[in-house]
OpenMM code with the backbone's topology and positions (N, CA, C; nanometers):
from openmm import Vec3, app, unit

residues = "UNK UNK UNK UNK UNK UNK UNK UNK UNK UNK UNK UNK UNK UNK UNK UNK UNK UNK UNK UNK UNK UNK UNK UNK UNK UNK UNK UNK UNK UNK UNK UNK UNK UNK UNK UNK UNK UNK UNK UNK UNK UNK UNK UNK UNK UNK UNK UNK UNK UNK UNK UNK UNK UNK UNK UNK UNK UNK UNK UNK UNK UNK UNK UNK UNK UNK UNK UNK UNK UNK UNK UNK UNK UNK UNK UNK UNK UNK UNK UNK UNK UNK UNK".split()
positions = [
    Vec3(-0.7296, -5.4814, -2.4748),
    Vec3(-0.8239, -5.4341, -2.3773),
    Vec3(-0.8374, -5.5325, -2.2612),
    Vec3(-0.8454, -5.6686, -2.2946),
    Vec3(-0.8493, -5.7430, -2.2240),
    Vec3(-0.7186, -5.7687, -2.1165),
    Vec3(-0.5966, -5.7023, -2.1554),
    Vec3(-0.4704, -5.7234, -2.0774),
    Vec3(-0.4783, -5.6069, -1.9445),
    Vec3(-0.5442, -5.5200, -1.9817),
    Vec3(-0.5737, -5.3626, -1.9273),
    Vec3(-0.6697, -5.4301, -1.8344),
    Vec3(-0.7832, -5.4939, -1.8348),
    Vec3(-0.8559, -5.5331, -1.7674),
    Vec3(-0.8272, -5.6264, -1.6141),
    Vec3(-0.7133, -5.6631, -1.6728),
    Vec3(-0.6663, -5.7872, -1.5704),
    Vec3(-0.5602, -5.7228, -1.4794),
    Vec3(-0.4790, -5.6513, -1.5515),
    Vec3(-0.4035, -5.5527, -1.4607),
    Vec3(-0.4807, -5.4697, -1.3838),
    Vec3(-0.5648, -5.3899, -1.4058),
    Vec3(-0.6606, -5.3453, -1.3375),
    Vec3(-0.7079, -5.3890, -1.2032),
    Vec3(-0.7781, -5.4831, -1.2501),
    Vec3(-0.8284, -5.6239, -1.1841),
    Vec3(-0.7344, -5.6731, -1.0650),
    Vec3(-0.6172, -5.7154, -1.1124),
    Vec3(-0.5253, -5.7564, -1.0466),
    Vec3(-0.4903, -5.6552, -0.8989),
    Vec3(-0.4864, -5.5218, -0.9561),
    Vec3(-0.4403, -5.3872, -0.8855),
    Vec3(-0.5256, -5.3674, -0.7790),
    Vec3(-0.6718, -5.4196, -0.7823),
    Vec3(-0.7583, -5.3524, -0.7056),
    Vec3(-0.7533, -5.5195, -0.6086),
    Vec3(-0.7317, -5.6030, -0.6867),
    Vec3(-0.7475, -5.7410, -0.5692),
    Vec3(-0.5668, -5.6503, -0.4662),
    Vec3(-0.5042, -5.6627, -0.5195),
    Vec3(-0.4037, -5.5402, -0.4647),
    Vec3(-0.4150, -5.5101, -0.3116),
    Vec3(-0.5069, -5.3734, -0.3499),
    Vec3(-0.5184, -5.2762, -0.2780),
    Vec3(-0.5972, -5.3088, -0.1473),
    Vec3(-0.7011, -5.4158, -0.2275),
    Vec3(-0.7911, -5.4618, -0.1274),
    Vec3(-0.6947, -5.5423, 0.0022),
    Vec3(-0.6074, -5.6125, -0.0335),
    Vec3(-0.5721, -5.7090, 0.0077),
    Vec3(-0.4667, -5.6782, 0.1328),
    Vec3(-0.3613, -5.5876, 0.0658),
    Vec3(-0.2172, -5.5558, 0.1062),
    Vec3(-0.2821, -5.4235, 0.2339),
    Vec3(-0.2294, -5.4434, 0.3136),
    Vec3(-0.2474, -5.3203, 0.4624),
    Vec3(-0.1156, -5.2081, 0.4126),
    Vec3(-0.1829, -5.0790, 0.3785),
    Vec3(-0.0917, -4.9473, 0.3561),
    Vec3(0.0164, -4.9625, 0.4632),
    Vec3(0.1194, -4.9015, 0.4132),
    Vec3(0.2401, -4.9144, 0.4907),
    Vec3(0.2584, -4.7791, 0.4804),
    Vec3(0.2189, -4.6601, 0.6019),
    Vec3(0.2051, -4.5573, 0.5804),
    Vec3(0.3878, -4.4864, 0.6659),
    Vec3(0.4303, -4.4107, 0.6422),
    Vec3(0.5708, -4.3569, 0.7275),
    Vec3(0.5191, -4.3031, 0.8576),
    Vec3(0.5878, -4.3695, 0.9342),
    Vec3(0.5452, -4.2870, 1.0763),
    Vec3(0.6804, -4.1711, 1.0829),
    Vec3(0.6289, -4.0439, 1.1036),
    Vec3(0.6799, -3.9633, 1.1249),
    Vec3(0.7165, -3.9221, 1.2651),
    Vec3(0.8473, -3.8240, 1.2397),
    Vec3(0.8794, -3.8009, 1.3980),
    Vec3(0.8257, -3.6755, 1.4347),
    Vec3(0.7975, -3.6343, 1.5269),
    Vec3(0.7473, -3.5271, 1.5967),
    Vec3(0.8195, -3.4466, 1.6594),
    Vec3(0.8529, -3.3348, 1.6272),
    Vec3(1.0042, -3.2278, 1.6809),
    Vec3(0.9229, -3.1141, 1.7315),
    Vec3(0.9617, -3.0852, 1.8560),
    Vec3(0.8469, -2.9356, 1.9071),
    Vec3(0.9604, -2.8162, 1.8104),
    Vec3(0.8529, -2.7092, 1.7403),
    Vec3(0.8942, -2.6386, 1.6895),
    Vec3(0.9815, -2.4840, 1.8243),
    Vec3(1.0962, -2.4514, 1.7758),
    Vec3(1.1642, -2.3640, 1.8446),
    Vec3(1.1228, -2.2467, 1.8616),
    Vec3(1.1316, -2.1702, 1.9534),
    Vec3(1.0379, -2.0357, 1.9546),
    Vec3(1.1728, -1.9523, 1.8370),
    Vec3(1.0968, -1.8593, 1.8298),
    Vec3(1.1630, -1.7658, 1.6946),
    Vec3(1.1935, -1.6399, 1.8330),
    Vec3(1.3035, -1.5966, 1.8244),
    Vec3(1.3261, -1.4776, 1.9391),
    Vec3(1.3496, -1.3831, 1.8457),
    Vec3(1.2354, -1.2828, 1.8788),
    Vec3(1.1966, -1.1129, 1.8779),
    Vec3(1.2767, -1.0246, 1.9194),
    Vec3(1.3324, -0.9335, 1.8482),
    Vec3(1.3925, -0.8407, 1.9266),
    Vec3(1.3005, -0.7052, 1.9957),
    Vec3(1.2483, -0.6534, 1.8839),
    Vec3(1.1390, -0.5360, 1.9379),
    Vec3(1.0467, -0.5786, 1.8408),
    Vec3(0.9104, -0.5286, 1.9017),
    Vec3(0.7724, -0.5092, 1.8011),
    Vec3(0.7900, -0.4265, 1.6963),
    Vec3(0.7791, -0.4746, 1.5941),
    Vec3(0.7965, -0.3441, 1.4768),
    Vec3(0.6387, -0.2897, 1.4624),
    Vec3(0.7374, -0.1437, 1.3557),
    Vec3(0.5927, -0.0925, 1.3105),
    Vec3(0.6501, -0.0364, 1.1735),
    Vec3(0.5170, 0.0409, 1.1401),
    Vec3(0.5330, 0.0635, 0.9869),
    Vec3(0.6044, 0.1958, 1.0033),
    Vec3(0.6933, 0.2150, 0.9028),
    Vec3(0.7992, 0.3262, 0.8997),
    Vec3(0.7672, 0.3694, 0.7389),
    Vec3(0.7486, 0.4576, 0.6835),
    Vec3(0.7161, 0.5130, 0.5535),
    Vec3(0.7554, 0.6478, 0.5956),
    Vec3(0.8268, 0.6623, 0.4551),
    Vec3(0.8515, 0.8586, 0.4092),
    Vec3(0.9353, 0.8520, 0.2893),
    Vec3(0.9304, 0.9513, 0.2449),
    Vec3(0.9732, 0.9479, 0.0937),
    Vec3(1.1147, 1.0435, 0.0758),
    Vec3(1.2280, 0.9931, 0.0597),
    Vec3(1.3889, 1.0084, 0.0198),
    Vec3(1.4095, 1.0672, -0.1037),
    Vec3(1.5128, 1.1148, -0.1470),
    Vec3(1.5780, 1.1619, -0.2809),
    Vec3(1.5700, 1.0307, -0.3431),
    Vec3(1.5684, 0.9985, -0.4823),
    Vec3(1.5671, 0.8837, -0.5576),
    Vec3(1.7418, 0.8785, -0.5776),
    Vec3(1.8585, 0.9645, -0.5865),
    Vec3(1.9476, 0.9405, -0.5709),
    Vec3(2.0222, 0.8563, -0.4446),
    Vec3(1.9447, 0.8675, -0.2972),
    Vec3(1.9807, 0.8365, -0.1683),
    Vec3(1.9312, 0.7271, -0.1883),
    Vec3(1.7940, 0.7055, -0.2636),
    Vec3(1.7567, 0.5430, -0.2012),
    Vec3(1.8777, 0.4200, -0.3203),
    Vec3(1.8926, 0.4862, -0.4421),
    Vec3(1.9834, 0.4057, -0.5162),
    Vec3(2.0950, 0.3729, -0.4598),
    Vec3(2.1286, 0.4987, -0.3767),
    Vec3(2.2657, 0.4451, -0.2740),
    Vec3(2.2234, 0.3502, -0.1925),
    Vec3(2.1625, 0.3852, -0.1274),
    Vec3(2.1021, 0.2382, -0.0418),
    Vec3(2.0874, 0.1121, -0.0570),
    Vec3(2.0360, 0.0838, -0.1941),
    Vec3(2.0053, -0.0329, -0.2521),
    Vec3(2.1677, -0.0658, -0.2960),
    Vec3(2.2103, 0.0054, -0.3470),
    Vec3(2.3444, -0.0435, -0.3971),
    Vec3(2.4507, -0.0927, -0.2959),
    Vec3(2.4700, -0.0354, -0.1697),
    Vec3(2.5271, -0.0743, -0.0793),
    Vec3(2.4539, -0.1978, -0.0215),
    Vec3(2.3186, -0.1942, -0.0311),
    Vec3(2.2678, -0.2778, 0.0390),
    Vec3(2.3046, -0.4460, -0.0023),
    Vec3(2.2960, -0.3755, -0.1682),
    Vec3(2.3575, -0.5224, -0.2794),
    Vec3(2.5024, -0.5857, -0.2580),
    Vec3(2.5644, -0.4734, -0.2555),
    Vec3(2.7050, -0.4513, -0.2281),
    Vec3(2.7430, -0.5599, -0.0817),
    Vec3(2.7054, -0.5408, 0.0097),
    Vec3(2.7133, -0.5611, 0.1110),
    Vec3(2.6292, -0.7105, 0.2172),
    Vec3(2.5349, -0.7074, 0.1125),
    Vec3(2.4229, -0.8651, 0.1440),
    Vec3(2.3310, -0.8668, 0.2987),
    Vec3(2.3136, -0.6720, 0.3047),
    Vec3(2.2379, -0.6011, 0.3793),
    Vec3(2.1175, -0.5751, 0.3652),
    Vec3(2.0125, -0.5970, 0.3995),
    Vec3(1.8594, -0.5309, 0.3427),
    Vec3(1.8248, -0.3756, 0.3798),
    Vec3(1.7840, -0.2993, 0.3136),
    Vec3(1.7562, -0.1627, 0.3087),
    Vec3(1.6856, -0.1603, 0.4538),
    Vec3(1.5664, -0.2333, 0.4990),
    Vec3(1.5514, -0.2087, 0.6341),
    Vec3(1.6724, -0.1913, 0.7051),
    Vec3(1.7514, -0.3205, 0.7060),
    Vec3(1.8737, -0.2874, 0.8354),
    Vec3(1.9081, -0.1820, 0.8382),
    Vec3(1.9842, -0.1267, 0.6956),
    Vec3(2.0614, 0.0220, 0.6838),
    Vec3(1.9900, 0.0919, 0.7005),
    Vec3(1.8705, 0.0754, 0.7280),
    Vec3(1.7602, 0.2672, 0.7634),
    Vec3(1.7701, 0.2736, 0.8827),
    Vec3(1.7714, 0.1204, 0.9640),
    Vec3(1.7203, 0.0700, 1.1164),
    Vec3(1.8757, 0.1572, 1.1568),
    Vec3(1.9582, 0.0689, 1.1350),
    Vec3(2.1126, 0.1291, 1.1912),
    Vec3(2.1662, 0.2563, 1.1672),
    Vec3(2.1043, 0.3440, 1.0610),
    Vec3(2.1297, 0.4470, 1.0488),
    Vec3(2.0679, 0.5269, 1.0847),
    Vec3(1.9203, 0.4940, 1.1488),
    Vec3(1.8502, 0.6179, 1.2538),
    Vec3(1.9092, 0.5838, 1.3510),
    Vec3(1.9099, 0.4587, 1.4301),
    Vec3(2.0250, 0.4975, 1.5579),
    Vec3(2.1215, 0.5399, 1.5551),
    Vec3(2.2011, 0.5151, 1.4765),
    Vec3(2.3170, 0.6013, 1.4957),
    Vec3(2.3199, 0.7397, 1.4844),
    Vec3(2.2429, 0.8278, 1.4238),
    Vec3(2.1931, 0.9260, 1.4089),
    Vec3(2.1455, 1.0061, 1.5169),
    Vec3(2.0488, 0.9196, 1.6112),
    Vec3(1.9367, 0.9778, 1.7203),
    Vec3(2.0508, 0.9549, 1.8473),
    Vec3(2.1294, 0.8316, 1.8696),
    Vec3(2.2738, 0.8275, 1.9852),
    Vec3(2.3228, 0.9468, 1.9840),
    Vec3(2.3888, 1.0015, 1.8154),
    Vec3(2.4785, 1.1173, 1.8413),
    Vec3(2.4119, 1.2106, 1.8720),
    Vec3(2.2731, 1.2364, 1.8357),
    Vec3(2.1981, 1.3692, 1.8360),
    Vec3(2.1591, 1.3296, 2.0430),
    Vec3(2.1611, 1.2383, 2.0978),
    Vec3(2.1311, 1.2392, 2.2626),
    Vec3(2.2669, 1.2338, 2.3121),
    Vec3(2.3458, 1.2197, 2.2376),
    Vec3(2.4693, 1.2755, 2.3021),
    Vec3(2.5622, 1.3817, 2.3227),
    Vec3(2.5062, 1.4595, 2.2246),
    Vec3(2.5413, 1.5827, 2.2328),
    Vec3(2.4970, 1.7155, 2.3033),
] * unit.nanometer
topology = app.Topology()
chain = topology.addChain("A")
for resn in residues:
    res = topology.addResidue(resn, chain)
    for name in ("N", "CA", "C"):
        topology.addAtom(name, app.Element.getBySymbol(name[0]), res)
């Protein structure tokens, strides 16, 4: 008990004594993040066979189901204003 005491002891004459040596850090201005469009909420409900395709390609491919809905209504709404 008495060895515990002195280490102790010792630790706090220490702390008292020694000036923290804290890391000075560097300061980096953070980069703006570039937006393409404002999103919004898109909900509606698919065949459970269509969305498994989706997901599976999506897996397949290292695509997220947003992109493939995003790219596949445009391409969709182009041909339908182009015709």
């Amino acid at each position: 008990m008495e060895d515990y005491k002195k280490k102790l002891g010792s630790l706090a004459d220490r702390i008292k004594n020694e000036t923290p040596q804290t890391p000075i850090q560097q300061v980096q201005p953070v980069k703006p993040i570039m937006v393409e469009d404002e999103e919004a909420r898109f909900n509606n409900w698919i065949p459970r066979d269509l969305k498994r395709m989706v997901k599976a390609f999506g897996a397949q491919n290292d695509i997220s189901q947003k992109d493939i809905t995003i790219q596949a209504l445009r391409e969709y709404l182009d041909n339908k204003v182009k015709k």
